[in-house]
KEVO-257103 format. One record per atom (N, C-alpha, C): residue number from 1; x, y, z; residue in one letter. Coordinates in steps of 0.05 Angstrom, whole numbers. Layout:
N
R, k, u, v, w, r
R, NUM, X, Y, Z, A
...
This chain:
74
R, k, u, v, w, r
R, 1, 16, -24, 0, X
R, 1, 0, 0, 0, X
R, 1, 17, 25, 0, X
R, 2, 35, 25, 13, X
R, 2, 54, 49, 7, X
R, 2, 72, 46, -20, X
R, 3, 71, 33, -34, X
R, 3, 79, 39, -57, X
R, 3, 60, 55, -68, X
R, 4, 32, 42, -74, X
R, 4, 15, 50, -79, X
R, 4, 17, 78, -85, X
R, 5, 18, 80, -50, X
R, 5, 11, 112, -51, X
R, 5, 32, 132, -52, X
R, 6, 49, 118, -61, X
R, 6, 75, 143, -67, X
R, 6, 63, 143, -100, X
R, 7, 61, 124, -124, X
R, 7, 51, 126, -151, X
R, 7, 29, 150, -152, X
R, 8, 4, 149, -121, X
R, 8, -17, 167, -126, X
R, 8, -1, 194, -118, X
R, 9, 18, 196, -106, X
R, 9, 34, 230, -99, X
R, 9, 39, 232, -119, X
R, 10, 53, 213, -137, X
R, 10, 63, 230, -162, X
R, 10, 41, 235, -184, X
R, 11, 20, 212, -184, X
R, 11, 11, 231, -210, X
R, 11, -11, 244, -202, X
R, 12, -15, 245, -179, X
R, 12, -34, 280, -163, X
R, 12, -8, 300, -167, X
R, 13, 19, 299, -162, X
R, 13, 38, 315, -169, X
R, 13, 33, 329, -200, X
R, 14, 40, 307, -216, X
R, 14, 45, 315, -249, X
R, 14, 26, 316, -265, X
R, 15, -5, 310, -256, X
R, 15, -34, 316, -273, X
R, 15, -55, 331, -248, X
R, 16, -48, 340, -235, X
R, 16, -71, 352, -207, X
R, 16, -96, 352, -221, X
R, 17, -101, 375, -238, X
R, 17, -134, 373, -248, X
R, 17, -147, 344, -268, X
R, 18, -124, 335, -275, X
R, 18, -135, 309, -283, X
R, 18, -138, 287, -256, X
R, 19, -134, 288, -237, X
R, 19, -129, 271, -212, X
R, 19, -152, 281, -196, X
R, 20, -151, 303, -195, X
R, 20, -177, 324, -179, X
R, 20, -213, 309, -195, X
R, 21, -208, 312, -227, X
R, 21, -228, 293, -241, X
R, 21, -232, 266, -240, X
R, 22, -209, 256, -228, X
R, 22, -213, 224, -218, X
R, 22, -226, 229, -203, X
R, 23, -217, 241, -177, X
R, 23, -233, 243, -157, X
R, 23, -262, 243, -155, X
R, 24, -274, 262, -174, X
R, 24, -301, 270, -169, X
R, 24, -313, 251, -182, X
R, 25, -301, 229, -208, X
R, 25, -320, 213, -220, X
R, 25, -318, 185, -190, X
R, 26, -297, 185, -179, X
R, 26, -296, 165, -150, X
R, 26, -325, 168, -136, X
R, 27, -325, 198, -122, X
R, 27, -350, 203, -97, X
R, 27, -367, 215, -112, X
R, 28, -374, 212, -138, X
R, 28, -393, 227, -149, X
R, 28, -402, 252, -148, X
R, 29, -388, 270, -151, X
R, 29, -377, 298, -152, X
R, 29, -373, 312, -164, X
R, 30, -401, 332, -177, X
R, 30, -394, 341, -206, X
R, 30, -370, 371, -204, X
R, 31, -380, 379, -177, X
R, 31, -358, 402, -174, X
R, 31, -339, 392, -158, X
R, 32, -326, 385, -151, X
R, 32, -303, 373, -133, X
R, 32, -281, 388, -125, X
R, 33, -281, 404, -142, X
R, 33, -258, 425, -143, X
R, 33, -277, 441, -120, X
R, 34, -287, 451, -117, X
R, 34, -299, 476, -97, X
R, 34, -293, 458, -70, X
R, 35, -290, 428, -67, X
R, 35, -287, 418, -31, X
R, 35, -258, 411, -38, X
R, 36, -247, 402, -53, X
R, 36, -217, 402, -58, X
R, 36, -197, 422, -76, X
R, 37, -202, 442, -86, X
R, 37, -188, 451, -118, X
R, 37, -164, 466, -96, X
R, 38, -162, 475, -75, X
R, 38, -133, 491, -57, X
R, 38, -120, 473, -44, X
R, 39, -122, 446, -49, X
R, 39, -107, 431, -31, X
R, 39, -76, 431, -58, X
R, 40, -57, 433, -40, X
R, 40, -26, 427, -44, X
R, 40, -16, 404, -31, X
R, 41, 0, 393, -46, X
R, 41, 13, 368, -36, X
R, 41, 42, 382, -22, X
R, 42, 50, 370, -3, X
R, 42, 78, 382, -2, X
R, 42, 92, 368, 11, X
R, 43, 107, 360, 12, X
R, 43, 132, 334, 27, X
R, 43, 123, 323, 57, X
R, 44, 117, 347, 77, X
R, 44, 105, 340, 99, X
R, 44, 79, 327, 98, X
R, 45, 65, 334, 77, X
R, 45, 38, 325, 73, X
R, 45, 35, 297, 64, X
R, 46, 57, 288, 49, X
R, 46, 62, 272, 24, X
R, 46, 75, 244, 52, X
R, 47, 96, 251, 74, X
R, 47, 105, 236, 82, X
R, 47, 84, 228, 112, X
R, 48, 68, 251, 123, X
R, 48, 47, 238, 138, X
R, 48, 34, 224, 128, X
R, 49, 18, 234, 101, X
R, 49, -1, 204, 93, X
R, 49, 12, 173, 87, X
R, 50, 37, 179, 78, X
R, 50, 52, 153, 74, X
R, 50, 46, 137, 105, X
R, 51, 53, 146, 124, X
R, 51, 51, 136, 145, X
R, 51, 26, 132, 164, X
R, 52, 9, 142, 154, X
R, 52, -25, 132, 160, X
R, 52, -30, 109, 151, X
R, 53, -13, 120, 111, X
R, 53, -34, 87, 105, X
R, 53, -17, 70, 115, X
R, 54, 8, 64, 112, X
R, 54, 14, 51, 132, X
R, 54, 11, 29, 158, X
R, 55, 3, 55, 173, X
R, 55, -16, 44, 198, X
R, 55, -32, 39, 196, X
R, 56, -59, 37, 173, X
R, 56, -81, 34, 173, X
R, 56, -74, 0, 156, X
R, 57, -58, 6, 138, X
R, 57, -55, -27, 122, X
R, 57, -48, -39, 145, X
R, 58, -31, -39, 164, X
R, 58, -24, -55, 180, X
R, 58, -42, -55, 205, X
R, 59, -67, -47, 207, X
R, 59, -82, -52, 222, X
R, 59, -101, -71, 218, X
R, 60, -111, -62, 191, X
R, 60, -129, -80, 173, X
R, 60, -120, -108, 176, X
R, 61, -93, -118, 168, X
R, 61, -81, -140, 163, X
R, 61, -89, -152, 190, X
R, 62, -76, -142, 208, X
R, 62, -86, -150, 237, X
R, 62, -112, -158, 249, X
R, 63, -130, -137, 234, X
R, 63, -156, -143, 240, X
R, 63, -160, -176, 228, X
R, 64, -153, -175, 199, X
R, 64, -164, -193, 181, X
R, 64, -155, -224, 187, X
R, 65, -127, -214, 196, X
R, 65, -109, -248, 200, X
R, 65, -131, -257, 232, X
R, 66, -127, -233, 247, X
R, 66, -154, -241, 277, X
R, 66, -168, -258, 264, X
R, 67, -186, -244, 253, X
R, 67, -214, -261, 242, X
R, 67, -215, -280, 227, X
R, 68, -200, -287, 210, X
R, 68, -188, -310, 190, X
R, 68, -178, -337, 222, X
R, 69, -164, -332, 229, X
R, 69, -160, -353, 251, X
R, 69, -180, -358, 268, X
R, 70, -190, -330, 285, X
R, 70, -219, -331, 302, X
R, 70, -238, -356, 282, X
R, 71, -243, -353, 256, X
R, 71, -267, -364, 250, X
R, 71, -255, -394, 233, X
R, 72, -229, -398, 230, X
R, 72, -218, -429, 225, X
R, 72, -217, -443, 260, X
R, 73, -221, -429, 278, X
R, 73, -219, -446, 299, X
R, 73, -240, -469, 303, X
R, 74, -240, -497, 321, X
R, 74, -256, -512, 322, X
R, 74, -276, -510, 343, X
């Protein structure tokens, strides 16, 4: 997942209004730009989210391997 999301820094980096239009066809969003069009990416921004998803993939997994064993038990 952090690869992932270093590929989505760059090409929200090198296409923003084409990435901004991903966006809104995602949450169905014909203006999207008016709740997102001033956001800037910027290194600090770019290396906190790295480390959310992060923590969130590795929580998930945790959750998932739990419940995968929880429900193979006898």
């Amino acid at each position: 997942m952090g690869i992932v999301y270093i590929f989505c820094i760059i090409f929200v980096a090198l296409w923003p209004n084409f990435a901004l239009q991903l966006l809104g066809w995602l949450v169905h969003l014909v203006n999207v730009d008016k709740f997102a069009g001033d956001v800037q990416i910027t290194l600090a921004g770019g290396i906190f989210g790295l480390i959310q998803v992060l923590i969130y993939t590795y929580v998930g997994a945790l959750l998932f391997g739990w419940l995968h064993n929880k429900f193979l038990e006898k």
